[in-house]
Every structure is written in C-alpha cells, then in structure tokens.
PQR file of N, CA, C, O and H, with PARSE charges and radii, in Angstrom:
ATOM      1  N   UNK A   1      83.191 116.343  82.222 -0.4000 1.5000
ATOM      2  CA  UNK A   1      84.593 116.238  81.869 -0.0000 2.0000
ATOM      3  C   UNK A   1      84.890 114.791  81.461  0.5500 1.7000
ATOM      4  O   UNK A   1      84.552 113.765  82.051 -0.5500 1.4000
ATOM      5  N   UNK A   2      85.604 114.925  80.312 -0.4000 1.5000
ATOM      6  CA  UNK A   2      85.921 113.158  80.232 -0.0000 2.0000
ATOM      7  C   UNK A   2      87.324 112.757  80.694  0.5500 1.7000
ATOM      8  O   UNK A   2      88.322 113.456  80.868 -0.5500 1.4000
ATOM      9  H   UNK A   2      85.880 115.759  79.833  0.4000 1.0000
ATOM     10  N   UNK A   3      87.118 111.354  80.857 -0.4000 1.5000
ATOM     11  CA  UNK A   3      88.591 110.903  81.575 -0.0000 2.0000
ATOM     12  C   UNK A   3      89.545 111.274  80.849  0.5500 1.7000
ATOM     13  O   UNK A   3      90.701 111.401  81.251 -0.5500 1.4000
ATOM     14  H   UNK A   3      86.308 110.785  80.716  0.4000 1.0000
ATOM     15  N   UNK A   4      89.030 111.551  79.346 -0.4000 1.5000
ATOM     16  CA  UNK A   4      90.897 111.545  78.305 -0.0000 2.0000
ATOM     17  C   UNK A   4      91.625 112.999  79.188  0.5500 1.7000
ATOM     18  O   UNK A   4      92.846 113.058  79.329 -0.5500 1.4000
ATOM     19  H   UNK A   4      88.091 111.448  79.019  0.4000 1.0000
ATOM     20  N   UNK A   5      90.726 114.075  79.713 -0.4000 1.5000
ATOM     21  CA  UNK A   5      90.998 115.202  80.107 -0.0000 2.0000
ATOM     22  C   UNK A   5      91.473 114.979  81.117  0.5500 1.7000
ATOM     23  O   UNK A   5      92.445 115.734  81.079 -0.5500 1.4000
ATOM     24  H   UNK A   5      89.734 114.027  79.598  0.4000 1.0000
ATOM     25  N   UNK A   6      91.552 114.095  82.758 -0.4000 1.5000
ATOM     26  CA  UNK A   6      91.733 113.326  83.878 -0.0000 2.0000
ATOM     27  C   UNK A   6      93.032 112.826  83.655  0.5500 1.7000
ATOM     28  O   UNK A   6      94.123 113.329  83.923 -0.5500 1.4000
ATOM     29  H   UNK A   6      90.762 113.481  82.789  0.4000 1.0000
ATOM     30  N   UNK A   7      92.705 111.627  83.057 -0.4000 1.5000
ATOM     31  CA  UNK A   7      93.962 110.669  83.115 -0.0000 2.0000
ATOM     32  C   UNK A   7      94.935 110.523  82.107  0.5500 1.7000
ATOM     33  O   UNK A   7      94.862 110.528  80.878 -0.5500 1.4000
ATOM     34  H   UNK A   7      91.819 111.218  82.839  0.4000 1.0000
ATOM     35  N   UNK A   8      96.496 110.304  83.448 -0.4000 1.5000
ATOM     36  CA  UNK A   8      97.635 110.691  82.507 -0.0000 2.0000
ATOM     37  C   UNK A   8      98.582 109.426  82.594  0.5500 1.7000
ATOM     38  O   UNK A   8      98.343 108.616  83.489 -0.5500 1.4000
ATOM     39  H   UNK A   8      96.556 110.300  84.446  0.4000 1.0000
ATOM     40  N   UNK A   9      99.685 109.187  81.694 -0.4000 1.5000
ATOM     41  CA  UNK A   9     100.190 108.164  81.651 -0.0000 2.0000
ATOM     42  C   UNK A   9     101.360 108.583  81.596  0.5500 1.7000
ATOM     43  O   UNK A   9     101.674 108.886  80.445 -0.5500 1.4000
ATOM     44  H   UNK A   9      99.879 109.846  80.967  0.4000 1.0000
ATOM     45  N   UNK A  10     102.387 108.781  82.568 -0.4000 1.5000
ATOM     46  CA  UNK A  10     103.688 108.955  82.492 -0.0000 2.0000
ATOM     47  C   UNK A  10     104.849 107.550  83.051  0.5500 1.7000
ATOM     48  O   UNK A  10     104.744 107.130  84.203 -0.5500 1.4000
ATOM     49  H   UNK A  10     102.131 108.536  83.503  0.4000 1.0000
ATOM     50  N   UNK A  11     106.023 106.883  81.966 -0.4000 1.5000
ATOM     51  CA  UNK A  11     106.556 105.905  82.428 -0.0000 2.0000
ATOM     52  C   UNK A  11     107.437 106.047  83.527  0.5500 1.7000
ATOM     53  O   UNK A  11     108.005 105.091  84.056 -0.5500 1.4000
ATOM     54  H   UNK A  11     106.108 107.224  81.030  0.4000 1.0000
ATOM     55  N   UNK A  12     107.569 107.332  83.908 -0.4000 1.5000
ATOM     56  CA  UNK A  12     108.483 107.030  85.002 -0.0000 2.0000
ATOM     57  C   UNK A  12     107.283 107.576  86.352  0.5500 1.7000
ATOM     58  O   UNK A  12     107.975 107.891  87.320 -0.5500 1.4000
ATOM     59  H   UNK A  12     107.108 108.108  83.478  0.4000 1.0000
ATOM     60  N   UNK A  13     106.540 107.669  86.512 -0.4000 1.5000
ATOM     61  CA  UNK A  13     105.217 107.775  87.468 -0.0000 2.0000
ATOM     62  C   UNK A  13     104.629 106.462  87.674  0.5500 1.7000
ATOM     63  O   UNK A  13     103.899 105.964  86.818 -0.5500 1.4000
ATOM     64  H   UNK A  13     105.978 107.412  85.726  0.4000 1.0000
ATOM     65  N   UNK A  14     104.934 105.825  88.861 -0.4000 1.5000
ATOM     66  CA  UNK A  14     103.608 104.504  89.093 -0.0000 2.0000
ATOM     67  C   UNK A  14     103.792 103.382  87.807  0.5500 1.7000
ATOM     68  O   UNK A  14     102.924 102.742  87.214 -0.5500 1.4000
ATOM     69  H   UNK A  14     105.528 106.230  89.556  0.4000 1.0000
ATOM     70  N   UNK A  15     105.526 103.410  87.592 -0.4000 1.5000
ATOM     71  CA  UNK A  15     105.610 102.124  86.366 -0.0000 2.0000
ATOM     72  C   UNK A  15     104.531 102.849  85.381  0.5500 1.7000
ATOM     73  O   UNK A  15     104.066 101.812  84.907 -0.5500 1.4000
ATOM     74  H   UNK A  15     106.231 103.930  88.074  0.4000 1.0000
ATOM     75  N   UNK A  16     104.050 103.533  84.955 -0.4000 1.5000
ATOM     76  CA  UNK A  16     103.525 104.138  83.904 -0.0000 2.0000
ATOM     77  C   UNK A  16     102.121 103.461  83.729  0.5500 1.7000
ATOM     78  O   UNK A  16     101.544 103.163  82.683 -0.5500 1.4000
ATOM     79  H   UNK A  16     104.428 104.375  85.340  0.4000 1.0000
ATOM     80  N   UNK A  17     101.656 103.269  85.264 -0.4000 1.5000
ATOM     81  CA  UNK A  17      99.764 102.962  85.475 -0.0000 2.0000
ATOM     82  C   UNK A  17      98.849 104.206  84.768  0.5500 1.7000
ATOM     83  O   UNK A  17      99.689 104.980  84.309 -0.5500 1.4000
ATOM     84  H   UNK A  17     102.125 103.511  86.114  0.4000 1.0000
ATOM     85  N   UNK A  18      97.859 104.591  84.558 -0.4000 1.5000
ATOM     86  CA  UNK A  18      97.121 105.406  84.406 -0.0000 2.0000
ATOM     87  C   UNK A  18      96.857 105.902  85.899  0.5500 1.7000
ATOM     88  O   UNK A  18      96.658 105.178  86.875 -0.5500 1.4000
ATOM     89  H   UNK A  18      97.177 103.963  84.931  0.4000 1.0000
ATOM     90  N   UNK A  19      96.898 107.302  85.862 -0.4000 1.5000
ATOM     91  CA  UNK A  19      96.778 108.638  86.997 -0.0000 2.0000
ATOM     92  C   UNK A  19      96.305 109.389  86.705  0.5500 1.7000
ATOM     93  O   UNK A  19      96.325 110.051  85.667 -0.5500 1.4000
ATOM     94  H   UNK A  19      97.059 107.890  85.070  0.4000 1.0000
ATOM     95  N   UNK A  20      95.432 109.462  88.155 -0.4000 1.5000
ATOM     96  CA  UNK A  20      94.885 110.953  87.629 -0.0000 2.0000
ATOM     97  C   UNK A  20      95.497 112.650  88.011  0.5500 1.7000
ATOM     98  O   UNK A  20      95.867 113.026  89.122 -0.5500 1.4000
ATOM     99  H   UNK A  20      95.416 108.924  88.998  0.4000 1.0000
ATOM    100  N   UNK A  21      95.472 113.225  87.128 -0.4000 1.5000
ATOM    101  CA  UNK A  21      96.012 115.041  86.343 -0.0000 2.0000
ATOM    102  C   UNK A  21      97.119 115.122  86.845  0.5500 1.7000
ATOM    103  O   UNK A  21      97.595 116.064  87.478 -0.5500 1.4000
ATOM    104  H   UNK A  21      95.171 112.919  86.225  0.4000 1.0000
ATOM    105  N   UNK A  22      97.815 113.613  86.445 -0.4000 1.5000
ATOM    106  CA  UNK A  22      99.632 113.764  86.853 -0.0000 2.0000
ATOM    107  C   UNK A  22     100.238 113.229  88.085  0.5500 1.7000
ATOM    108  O   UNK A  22     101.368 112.880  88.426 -0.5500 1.4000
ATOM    109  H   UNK A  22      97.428 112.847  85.931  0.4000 1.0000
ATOM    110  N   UNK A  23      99.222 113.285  88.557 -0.4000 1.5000
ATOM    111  CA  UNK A  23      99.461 112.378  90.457 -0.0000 2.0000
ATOM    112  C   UNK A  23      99.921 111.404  90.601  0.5500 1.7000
ATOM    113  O   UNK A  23     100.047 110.721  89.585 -0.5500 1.4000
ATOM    114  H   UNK A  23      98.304 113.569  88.279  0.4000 1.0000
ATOM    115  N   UNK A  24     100.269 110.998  91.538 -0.4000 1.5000
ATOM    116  CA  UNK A  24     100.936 109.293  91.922 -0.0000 2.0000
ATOM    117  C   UNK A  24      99.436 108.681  92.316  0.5500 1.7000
ATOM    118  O   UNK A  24      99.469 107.540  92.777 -0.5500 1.4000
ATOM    119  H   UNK A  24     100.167 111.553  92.364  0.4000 1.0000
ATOM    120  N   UNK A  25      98.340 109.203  92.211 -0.4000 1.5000
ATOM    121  CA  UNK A  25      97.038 108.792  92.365 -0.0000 2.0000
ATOM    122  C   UNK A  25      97.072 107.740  91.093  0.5500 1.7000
ATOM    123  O   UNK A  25      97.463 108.067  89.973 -0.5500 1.4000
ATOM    124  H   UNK A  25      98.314 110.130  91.837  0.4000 1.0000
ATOM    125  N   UNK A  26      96.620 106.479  91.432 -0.4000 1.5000
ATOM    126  CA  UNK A  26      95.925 106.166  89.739 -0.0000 2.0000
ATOM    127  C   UNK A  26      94.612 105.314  89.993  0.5500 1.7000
ATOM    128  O   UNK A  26      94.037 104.795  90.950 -0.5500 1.4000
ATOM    129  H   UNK A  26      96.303 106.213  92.342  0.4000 1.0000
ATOM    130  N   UNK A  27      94.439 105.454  88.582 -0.4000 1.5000
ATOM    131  CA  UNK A  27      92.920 104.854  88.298 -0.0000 2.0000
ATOM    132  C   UNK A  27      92.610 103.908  89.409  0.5500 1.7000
ATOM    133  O   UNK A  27      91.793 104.106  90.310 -0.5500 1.4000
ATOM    134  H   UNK A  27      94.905 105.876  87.805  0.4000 1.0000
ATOM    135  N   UNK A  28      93.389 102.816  89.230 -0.4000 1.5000
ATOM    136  CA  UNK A  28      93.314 101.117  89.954 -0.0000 2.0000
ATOM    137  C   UNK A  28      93.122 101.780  91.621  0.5500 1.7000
ATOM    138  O   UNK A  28      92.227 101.286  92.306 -0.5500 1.4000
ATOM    139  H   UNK A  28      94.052 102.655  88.499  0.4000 1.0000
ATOM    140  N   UNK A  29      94.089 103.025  92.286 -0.4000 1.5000
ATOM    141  CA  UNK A  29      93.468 103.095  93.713 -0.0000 2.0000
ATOM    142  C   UNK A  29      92.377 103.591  93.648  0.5500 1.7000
ATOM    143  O   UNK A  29      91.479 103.002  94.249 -0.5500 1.4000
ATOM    144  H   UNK A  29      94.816 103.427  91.729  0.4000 1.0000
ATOM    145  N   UNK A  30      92.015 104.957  92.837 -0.4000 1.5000
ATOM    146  CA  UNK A  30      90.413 104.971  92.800 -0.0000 2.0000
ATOM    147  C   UNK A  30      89.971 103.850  93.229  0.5500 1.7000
ATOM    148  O   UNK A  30      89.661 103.711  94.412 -0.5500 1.4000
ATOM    149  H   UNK A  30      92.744 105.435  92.348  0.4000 1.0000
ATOM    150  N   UNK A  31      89.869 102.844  92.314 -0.4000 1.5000
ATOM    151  CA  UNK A  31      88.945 101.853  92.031 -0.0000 2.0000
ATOM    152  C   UNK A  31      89.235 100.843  92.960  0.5500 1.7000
ATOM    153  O   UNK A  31      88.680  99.831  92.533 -0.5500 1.4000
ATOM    154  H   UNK A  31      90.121 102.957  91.353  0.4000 1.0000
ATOM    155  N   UNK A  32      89.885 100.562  94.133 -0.4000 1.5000
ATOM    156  CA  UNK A  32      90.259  99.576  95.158 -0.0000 2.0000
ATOM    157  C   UNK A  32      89.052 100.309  96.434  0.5500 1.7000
ATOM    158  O   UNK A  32      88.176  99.813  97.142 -0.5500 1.4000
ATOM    159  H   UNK A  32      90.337 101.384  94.481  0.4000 1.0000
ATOM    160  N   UNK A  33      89.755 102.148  96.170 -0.4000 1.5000
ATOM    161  CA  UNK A  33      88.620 102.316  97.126 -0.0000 2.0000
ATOM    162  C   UNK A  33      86.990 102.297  97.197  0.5500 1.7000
ATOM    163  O   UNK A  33      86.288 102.211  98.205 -0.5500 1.4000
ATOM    164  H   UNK A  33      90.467 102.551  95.595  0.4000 1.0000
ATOM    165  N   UNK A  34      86.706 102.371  96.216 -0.4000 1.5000
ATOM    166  CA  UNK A  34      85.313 102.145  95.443 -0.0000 2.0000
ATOM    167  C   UNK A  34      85.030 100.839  96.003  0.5500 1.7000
ATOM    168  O   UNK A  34      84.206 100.740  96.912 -0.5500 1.4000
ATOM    169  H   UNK A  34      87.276 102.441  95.398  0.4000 1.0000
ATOM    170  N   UNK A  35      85.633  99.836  95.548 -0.4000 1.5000
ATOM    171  CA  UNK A  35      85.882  98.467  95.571 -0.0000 2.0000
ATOM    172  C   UNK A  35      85.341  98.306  97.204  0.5500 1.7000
ATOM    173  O   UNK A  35      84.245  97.848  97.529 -0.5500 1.4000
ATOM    174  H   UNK A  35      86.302  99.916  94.810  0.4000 1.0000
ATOM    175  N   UNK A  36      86.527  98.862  98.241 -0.4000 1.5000
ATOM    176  CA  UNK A  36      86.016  98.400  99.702 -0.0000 2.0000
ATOM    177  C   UNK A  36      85.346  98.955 100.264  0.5500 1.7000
ATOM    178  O   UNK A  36      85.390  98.904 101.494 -0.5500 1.4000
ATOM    179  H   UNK A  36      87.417  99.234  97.977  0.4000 1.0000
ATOM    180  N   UNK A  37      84.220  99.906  99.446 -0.4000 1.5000
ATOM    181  CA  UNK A  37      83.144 100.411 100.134 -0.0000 2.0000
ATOM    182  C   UNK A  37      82.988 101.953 100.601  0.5500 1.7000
ATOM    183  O   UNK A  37      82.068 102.249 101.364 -0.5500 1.4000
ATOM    184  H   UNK A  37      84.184  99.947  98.447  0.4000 1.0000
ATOM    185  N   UNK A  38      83.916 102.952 100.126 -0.4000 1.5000
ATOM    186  CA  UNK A  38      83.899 104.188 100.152 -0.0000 2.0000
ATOM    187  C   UNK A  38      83.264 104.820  99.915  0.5500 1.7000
ATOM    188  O   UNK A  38      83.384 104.489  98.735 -0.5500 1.4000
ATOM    189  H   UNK A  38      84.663 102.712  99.506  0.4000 1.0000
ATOM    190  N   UNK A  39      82.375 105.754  99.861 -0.4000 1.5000
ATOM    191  CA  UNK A  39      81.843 106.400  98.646 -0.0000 2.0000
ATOM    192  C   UNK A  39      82.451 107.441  98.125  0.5500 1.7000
ATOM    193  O   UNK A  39      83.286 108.110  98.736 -0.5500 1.4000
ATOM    194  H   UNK A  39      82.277 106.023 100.819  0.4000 1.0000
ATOM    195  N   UNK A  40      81.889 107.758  96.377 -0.4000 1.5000
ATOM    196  CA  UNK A  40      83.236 109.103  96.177 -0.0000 2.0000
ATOM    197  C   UNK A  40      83.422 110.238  97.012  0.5500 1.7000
ATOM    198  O   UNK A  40      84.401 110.981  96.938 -0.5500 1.4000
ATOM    199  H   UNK A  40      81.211 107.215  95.881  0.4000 1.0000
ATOM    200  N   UNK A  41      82.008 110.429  98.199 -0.4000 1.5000
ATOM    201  CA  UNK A  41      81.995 111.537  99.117 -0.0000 2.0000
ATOM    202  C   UNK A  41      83.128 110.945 100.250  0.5500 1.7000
ATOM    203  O   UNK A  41      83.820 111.718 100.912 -0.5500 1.4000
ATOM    204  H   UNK A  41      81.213 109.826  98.259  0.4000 1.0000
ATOM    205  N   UNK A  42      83.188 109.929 100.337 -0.4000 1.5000
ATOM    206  CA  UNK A  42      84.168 109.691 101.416 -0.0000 2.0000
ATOM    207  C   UNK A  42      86.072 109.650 101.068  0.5500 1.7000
ATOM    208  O   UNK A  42      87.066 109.775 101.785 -0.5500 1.4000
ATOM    209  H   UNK A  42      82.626 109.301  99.799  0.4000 1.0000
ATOM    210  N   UNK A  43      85.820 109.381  99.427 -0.4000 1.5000
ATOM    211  CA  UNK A  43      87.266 109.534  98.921 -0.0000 2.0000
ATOM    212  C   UNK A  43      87.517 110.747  98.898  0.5500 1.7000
ATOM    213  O   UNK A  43      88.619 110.898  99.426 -0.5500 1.4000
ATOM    214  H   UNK A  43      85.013 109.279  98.845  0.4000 1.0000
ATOM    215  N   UNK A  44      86.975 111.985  98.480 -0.4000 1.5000
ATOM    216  CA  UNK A  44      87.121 112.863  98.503 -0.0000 2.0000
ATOM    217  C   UNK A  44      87.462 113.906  99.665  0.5500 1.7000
ATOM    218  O   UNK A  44      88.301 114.798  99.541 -0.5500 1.4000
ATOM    219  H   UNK A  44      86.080 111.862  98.052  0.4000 1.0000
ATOM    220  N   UNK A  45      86.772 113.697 100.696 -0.4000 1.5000
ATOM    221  CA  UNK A  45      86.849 114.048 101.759 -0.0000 2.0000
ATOM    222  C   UNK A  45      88.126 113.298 102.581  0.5500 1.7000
ATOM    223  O   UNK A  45      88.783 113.968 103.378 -0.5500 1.4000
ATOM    224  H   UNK A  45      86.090 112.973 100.797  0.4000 1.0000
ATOM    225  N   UNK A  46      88.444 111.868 102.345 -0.4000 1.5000
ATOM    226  CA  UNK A  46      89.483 111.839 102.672 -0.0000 2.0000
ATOM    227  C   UNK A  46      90.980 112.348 101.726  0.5500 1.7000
ATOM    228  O   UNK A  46      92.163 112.531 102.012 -0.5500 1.4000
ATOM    229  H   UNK A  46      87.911 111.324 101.697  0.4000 1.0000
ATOM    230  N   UNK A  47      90.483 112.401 100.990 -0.4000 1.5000
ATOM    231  CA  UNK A  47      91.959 112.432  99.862 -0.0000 2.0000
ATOM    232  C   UNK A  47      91.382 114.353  99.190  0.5500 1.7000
ATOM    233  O   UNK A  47      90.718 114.641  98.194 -0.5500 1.4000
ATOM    234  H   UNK A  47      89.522 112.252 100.758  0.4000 1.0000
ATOM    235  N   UNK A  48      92.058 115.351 100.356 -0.4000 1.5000
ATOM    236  CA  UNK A  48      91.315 115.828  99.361 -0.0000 2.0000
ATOM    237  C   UNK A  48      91.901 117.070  98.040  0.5500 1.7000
ATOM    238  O   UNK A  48      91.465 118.156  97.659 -0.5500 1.4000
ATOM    239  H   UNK A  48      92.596 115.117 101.165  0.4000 1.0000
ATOM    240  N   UNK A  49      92.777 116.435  97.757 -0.4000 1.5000
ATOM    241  CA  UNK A  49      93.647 116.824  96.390 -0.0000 2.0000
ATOM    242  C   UNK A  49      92.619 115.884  95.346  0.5500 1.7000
ATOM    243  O   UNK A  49      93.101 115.860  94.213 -0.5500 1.4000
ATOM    244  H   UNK A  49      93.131 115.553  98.066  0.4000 1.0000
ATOM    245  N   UNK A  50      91.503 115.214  95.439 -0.4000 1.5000
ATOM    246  CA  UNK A  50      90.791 114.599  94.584 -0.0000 2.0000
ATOM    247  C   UNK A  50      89.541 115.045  94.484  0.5500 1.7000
ATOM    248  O   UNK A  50      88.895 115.243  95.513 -0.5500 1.4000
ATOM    249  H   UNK A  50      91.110 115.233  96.358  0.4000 1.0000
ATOM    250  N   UNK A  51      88.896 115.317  93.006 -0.4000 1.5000
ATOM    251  CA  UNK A  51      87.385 115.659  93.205 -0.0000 2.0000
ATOM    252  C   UNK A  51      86.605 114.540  92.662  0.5500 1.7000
ATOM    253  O   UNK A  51      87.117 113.484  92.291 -0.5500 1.4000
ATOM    254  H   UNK A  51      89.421 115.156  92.170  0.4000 1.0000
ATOM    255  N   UNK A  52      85.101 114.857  92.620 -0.4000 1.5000
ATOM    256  CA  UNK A  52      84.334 113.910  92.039 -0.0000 2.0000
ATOM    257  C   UNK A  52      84.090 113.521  90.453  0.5500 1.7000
ATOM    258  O   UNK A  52      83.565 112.663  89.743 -0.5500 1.4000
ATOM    259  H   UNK A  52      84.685 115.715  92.921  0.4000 1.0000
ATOM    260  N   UNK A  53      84.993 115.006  90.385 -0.4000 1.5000
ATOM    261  CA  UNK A  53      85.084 114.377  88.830 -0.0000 2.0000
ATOM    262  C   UNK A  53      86.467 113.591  88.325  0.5500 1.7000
ATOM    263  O   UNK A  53      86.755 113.123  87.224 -0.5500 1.4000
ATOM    264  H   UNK A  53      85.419 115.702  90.962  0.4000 1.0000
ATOM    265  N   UNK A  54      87.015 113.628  89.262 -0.4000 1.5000
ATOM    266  CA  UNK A  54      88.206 112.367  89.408 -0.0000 2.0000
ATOM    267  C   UNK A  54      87.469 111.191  89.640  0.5500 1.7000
ATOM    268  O   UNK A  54      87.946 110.171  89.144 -0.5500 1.4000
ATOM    269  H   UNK A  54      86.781 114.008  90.157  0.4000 1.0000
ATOM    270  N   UNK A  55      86.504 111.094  90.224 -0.4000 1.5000
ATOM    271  CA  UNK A  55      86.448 109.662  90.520 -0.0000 2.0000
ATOM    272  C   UNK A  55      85.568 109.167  89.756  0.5500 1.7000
ATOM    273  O   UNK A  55      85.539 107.937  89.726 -0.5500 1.4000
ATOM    274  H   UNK A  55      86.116 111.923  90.627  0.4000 1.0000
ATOM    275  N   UNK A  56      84.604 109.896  88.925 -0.4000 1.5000
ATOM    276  CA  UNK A  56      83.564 109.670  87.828 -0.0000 2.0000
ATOM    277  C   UNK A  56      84.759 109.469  86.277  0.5500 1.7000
ATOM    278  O   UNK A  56      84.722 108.598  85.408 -0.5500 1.4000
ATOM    279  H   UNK A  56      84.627 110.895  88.949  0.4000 1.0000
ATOM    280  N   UNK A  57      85.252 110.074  86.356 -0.4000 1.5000
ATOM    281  CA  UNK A  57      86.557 110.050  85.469 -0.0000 2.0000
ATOM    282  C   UNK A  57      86.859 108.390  85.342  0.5500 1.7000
ATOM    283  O   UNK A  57      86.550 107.564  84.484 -0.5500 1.4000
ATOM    284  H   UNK A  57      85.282 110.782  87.062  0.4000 1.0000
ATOM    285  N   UNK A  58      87.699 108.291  86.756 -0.4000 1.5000
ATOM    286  CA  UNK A  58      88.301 106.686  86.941 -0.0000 2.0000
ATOM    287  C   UNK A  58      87.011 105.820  86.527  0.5500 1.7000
ATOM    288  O   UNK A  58      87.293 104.930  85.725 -0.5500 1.4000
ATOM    289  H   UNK A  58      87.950 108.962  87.454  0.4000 1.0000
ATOM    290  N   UNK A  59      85.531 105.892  86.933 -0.4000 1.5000
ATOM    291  CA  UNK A  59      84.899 104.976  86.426 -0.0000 2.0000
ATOM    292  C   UNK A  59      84.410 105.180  85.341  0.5500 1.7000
ATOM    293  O   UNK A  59      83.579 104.333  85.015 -0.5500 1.4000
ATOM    294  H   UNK A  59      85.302 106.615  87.585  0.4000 1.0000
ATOM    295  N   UNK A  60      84.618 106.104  84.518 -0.4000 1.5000
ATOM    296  CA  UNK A  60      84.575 105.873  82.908 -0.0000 2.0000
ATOM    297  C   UNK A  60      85.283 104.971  82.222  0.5500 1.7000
ATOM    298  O   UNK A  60      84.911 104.062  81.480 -0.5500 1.4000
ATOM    299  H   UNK A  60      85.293 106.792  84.783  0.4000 1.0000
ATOM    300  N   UNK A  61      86.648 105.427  82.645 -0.4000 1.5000
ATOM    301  CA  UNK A  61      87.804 105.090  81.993 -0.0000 2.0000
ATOM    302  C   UNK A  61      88.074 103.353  81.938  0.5500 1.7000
ATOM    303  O   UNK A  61      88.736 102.710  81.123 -0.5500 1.4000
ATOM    304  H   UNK A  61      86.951 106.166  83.247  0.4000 1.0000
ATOM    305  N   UNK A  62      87.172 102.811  83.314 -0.4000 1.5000
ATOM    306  CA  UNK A  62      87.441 101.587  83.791 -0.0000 2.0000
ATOM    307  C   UNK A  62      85.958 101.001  82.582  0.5500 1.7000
ATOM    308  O   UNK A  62      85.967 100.093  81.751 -0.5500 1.4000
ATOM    309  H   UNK A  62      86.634 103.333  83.976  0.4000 1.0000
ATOM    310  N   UNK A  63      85.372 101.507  82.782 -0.4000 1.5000
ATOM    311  CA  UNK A  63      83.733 101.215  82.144 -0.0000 2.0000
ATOM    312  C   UNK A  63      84.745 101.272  80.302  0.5500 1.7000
ATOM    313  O   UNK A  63      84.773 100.189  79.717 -0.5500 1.4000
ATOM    314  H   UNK A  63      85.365 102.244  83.457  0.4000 1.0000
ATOM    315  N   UNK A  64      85.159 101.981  79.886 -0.4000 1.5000
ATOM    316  CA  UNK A  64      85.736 102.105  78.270 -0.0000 2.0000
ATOM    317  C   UNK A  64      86.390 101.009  78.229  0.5500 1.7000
ATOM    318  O   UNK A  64      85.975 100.100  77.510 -0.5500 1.4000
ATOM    319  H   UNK A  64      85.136 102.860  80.362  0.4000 1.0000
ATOM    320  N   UNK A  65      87.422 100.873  78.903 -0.4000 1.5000
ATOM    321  CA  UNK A  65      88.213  99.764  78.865 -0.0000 2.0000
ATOM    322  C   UNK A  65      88.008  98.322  79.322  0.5500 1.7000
ATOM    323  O   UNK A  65      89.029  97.651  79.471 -0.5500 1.4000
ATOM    324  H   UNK A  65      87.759 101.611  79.488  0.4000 1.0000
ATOM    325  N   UNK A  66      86.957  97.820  79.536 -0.4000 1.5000
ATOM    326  CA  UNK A  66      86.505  96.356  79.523 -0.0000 2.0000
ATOM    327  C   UNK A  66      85.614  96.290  78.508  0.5500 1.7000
ATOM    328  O   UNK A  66      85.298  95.169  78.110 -0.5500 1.4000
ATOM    329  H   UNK A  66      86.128  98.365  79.415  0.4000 1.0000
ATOM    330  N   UNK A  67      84.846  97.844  77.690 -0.4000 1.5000
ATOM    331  CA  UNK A  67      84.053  97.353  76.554 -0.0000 2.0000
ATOM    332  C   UNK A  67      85.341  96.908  75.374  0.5500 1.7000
ATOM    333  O   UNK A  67      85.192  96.099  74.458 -0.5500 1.4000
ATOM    334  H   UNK A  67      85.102  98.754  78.014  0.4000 1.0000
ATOM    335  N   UNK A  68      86.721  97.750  75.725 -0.4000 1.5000
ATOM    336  CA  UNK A  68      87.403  97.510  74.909 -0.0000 2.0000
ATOM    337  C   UNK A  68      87.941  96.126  74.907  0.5500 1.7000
ATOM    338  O   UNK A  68      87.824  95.544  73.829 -0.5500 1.4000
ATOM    339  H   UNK A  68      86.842  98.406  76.469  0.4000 1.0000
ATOM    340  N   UNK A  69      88.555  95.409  75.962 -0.4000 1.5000
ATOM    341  CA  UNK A  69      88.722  94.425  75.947 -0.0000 2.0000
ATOM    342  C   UNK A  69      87.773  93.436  75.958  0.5500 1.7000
ATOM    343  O   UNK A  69      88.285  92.465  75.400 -0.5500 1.4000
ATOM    344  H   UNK A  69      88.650  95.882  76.838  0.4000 1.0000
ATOM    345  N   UNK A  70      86.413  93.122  76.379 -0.4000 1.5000
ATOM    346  CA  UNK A  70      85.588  92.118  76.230 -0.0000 2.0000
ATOM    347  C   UNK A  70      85.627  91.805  74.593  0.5500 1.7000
ATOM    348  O   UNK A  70      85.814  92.581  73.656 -0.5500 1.4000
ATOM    349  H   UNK A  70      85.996  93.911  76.832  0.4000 1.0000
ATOM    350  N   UNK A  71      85.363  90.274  74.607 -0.4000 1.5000
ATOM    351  CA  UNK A  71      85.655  89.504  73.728 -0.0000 2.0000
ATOM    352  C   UNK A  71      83.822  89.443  72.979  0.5500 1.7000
ATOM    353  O   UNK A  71      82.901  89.830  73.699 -0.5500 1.4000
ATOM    354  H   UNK A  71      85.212  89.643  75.368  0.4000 1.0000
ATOM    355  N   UNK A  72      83.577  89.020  71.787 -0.4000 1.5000
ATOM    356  CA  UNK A  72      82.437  88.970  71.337 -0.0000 2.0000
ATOM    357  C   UNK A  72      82.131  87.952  71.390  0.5500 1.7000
ATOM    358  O   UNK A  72      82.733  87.041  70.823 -0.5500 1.4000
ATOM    359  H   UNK A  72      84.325  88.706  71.203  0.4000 1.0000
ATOM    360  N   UNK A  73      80.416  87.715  72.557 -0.4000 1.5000
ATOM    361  CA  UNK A  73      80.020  86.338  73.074 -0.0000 2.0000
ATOM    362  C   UNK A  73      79.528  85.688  71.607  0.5500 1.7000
ATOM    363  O   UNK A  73      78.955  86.427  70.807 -0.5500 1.4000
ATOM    364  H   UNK A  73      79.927  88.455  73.018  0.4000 1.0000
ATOM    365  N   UNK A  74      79.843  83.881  71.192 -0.4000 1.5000
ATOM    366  CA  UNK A  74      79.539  83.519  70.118 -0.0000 2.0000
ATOM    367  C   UNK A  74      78.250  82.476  71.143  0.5500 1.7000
ATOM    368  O   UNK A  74      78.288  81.679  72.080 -0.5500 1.4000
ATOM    369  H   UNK A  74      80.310  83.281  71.842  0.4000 1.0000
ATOM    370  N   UNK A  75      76.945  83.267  70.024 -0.4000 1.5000
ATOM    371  CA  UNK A  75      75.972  82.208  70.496 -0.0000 2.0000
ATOM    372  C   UNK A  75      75.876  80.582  70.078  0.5500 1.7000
ATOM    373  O   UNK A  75      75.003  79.868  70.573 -0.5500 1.4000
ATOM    374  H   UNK A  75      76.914  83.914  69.263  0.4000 1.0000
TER
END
C-alpha cells in the first residue's frame, strides 16, 4: 500500500499536519514513536486503531519527503 493511499491532510485536523486515514494520528507521532524506541509491533499493539501498514506508510512518506527536500551536494 502506498502512503498517498494512508495519509490525509485536512486543515481543520492537527493544524492540517499529515494523518494517517483521517485520524488525529499523524505522520510526525508515528515517527516520535519510532524515534524513542518502539517497535511498529509495539505501536501497534499499543495503539491499536493502527496497523503496520500505517507505520510503513509514515516511513515512506518521511523517506519521499527529505529526498524531496534535500538540496544537491556541489562537489
């Protein structure tokens, strides 16, 4: 599944962060819990209105968007 299918962007939801399938969930908490050491078996199991393809989702989406923003290194 790809994230475009996952994640949604509504402005009156979460200041209009990216979420995932409409939730007050978004990408960035995915990725905090990732961050302090969770694993997606443990997000899931705790959160569990979330699957693993939510959280493979969030790290696509995070992985697209720094190729998008990284700048081109000048040798």
């Amino acid at each position: 599944m790809s994230w475009r299918e996952i994640r949604t962007v509504e402005p009156d939801k979460r200041s209009g962060k990216p979420c995932i399938r409409g939730m007050r969930v978004t990408v960035s908490d995915v990725l905090d819990y990732l961050a302090s050491g969770m694993t997606p078996e443990e997000i899931v199991a705790e959160f569990t209105y979330l699957t693993l393809d939510d959280i493979r989702a969030s790290l696509s989406f995070a992985a697209q968007r720094e190729r998008r923003l990284a700048a081109p290194v000048e040798c």
